[in-house]
N, C-alpha and C positions, 0 to 999 in steps of 0.2 A: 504494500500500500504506500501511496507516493506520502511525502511529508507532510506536503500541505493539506491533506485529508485527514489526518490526526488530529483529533480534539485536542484542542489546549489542555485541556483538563487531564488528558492521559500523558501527557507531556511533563506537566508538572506531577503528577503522578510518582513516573520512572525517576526524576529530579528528584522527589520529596526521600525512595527509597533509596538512592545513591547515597544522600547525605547522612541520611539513618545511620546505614551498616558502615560507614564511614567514624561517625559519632560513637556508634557501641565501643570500636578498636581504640578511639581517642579519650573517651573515657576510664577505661580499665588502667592504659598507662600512666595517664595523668594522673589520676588516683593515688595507683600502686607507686609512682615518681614521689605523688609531692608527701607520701606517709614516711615513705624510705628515706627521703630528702628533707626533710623537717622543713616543709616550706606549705603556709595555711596560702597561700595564695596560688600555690598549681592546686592544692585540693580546692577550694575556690571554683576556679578555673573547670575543674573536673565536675563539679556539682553546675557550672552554669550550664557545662556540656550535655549532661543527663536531662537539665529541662529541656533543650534542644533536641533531645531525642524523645522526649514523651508531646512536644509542642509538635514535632514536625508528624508523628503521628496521627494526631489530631489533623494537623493539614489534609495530609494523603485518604482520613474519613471525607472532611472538608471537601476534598475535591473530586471522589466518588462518588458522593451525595449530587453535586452540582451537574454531574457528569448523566443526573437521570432524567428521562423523557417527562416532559409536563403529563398532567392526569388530572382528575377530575377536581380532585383537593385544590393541586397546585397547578391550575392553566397556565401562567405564568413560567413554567417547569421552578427550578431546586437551586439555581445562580444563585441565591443570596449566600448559601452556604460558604461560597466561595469568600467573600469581605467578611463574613463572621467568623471563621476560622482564623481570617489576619486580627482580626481584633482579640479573638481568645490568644493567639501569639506572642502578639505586644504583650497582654496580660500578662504573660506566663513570661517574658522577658524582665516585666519590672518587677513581679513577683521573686525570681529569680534572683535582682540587685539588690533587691531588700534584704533578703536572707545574706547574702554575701557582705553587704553593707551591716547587718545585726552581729556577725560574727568575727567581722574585722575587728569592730571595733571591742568587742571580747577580749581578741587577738593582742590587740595592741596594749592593750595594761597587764595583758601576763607574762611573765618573764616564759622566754622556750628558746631552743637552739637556732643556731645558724642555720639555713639552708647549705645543702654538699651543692657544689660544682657542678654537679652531674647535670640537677636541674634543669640549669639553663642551656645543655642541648636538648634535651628533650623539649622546651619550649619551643628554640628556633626553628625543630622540624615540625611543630604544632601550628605554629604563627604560619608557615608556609604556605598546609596542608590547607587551613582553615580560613587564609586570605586569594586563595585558589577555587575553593567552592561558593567562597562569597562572589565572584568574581562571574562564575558558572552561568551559578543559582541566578543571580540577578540578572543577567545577560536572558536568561528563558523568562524567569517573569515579568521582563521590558515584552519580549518576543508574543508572549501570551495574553500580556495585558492585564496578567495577575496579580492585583495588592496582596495576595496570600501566599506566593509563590515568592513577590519582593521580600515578606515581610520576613519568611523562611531563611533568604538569603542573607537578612541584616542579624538574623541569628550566627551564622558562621562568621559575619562582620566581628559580631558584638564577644563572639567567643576569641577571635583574634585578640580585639581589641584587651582583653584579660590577659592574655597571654602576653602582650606586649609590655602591660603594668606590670605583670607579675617578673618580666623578664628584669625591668627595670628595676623592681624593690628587690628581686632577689641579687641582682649586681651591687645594688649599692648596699646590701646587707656586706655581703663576701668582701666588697673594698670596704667597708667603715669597721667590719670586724666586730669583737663585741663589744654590746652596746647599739647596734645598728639593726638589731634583730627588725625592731617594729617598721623597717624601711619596710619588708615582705609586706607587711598586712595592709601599712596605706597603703603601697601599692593595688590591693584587692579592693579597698575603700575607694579611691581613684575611679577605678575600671567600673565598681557598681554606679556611679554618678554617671559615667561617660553610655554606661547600658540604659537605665533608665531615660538617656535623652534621646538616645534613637529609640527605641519602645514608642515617647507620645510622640515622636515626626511617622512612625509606621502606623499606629493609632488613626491620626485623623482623616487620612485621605478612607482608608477603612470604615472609618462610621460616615462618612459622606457619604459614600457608595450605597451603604446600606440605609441610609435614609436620602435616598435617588436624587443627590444633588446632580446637578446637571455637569456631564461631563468637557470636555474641552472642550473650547470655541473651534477649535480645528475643526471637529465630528463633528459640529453644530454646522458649521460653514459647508462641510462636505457634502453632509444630506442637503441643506440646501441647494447644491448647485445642483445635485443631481435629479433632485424633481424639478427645477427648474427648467431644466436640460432639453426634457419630455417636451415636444410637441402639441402646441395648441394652451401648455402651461402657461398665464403671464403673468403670475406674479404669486408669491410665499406669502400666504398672512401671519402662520401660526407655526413652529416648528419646536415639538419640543421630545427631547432623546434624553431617555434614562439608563443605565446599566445595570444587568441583571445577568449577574455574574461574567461570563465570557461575552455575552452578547446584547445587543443593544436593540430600544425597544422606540419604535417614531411614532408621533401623534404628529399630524402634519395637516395644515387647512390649505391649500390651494386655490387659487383662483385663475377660473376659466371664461370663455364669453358667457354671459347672460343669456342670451338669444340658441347656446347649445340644449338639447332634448334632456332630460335624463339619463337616457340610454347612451347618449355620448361624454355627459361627463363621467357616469359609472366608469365606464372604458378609458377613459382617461387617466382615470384614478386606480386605475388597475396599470396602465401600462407605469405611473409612479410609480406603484408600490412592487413591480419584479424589477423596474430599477434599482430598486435601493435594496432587492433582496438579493439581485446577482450581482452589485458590488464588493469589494473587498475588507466591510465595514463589520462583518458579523452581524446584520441586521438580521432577528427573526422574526420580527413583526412590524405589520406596519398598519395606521390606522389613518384613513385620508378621508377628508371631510371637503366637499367642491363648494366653494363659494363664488356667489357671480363677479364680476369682475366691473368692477363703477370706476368712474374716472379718477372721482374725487380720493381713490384708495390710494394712487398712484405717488 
């Protein structure tokens, strides 16, 4: 089956389980590193990993659900699942800082060992792995058009982005020697601030979505042009495009001559709406209402 015949949905799918079985291998190390390594900031680090693998779970339902045909319940079909899932994400993102932010700061008025050396390669090959799928991941959810698929992505961000702190508080632990212990923990302290603010930038477009804020002016402008486009069409009164999951839903008023039958604005109004459904826009509905066409609309 050619590419372009693949649902998004099944796209981010294979994407949501690459990063899974990716996360379980990055977990266990990190873990097992930062217990061996006396360093609460790869454990940290490893625990923000594990919400990344029960959050991307959640997606891959998220995007199964959306992925099914409308029905009686849902004419509309099951899209919304899709920005619900990025919103439970984010959640599960700040959720995550919080915990790491509750613990640091534990962390940081108990006296405990140095972090070993070792650490910090098992970080750099961490940072690598994990600013490579964020890089993926986001590149398919631009492709798809996915906030749940982004939201995914700024999870592998936001896991880097710890690994970076952690790389840092654990260095400057190793150079300040002891006494520089608590450099480890702010460093995990750091990284939960810096999680928590990509969380509500992935948040908002999410609950827009899911309360049908209107999408870009681009989409808005494009459906326009192309019922315009149609034959006998002279002029858009009313144009308004919602998002509903992967695909997009128009309410559109046209205006035609006055003097045309019924039977030919009907037909008219037909020939709009398989333009804007054999365009490139994911358009699955379309809902066109013929109004006469007065000078004074002009």
């Amino acid at each position: 089956m050619a590419e372009s015949n693949i649902h998004p949905s099944v796209t981010g799918m294979k994407t949501t389980l690459i990063g899974i079985a990716i996360s379980i291998i990055l977990v266990f190390v990190k873990g097992i590193a930062g217990h061996l390594g006396h360093s609460y900031a790869l454990i940290a680090d490893a625990t923000e990993t594990g919400a990344d693998i029960f959050s991307s779970a959640l997606l891959w339902i998220g995007l199964r659900i959306a992925l099914k045909s409308p029905d009686e319940e849902h004419p509309y079909g099951h899209g919304k699942a899709e920005p619900l899932a990025a919103v439970v994400i984010a959640l599960f993102l700040i959720g995550a800082a919080l915990w790491i932010a509750y613990n640091s700061l534990q962390f940081i008025t108990t006296p405990h060992e140095l972090p070993e050396k070792f650490t910090l390669y098992i970080l750099i090959i961490v940072i690598i792995i994990k600013e490579t799928m964020f890089r993926y991941v986001l590149n398919v959810g631009k492709k798809i058009k996915s906030q749940a698929v982004k939201a995914d992505a700024y999870h592998h961000r936001s896991d880097a982005i710890t690994s970076v702190a952690a790389f840092i508080g654990i260095s400057i632990a190793l150079i300040g020697g002891r006494g520089f212990e608590g450099a480890d923990d702010w460093a995990a302290l750091i990284a939960a601030g810096l999680i928590i603010y990509n969380a509500i930038g992935l948040l908002r477009p999410a609950l827009a979505e899911i309360m049908d804020a209107a999408p870009s002016n681009e989409i808005v402008m494009k459906v326009r042009r192309l019922a315009g486009a149609v034959p006998h069409v002279i002029g858009i009164e009313k144009c308004y495009v919602r998002k509903m999951g992967f695909d997009y839903y128009v309410d559109l008023h046209i205006e035609v001559d006055g003097e045309f039958s019924v039977t030919e604005g009907h037909r008219i109004s037909h020939l709009v709406k398989d333009a804007l459904l054999k365009s490139d826009l994911r358009v699955t509905n379309v809902l066109v209402h013929v109004e006469p066409y007065e000078e004074s609309n002009e």
